[in-house]
N, C-alpha and C positions, 0 to 999 in steps of 0.2 A: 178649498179645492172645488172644483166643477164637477159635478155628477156626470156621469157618460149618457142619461136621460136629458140633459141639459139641450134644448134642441136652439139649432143657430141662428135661428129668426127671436127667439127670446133671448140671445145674449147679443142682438146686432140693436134691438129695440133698450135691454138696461143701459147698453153703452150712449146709445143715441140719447135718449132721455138726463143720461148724466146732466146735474148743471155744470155749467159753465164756470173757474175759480176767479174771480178777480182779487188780483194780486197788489197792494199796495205801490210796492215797486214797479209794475208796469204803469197802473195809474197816473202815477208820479212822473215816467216817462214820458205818455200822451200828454199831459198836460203842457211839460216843456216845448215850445216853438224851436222846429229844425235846427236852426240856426243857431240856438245859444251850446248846441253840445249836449253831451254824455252827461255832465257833471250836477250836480243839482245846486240853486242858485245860493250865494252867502247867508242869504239871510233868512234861509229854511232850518228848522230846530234840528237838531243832532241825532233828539231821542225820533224824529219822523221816522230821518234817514236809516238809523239801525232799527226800528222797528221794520222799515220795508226790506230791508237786506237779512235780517235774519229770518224772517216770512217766505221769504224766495229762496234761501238756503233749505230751508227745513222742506218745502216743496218739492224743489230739488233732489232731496235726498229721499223723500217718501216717493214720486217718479221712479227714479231709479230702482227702489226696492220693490216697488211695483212691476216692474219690467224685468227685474230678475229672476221672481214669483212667476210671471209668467211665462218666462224662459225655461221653467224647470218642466211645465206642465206636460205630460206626455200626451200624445198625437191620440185624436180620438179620430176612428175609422169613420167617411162618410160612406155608408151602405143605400145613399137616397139620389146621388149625382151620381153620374153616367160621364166620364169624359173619354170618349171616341176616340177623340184627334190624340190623344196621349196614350191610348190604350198599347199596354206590351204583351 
């Protein structure tokens, strides 16, 4: 949970900083040339392929729980912005 002292120039900065995930399955993507397709080539190992699909799955599913986590979070007042043009 986010403390209401939590100010939004430090959570615009932890987000910013975040590293970056690389994903197996994306990887695997860039490497294929446009042209050959979605599918990955014959004579790539099995265990690659389910390693990078089950990586991307679980991603996937921690994403979303994340995003539902912050769907719940209630609205914290800004008392430090002024907006004029909105004002009722």
């Amino acid at each position: 949970m986010i403390a209401n002292n939590f100010a939004l120039e430090s959570l615009r900065e932890c987000l910013a900083n975040a590293p970056s995930v690389e994903l197996k399955g994306m990887a695997l993507l860039r490497e294929r040339p446009s042209e050959a397709g979605f599918f990955p080539p014959l004579d790539m190992p099995r265990a690659v392929i389910a390693e990078a699909v089950t990586e991307l799955v679980i991603y996937t599913q921690r994403s979303q729980h994340a995003a539902e986590q912050l769907a719940k979070l209630a609205p914290i007042p800004l008392t430090t912005i002024s907006l004029l043009d909105y004002g009722l």
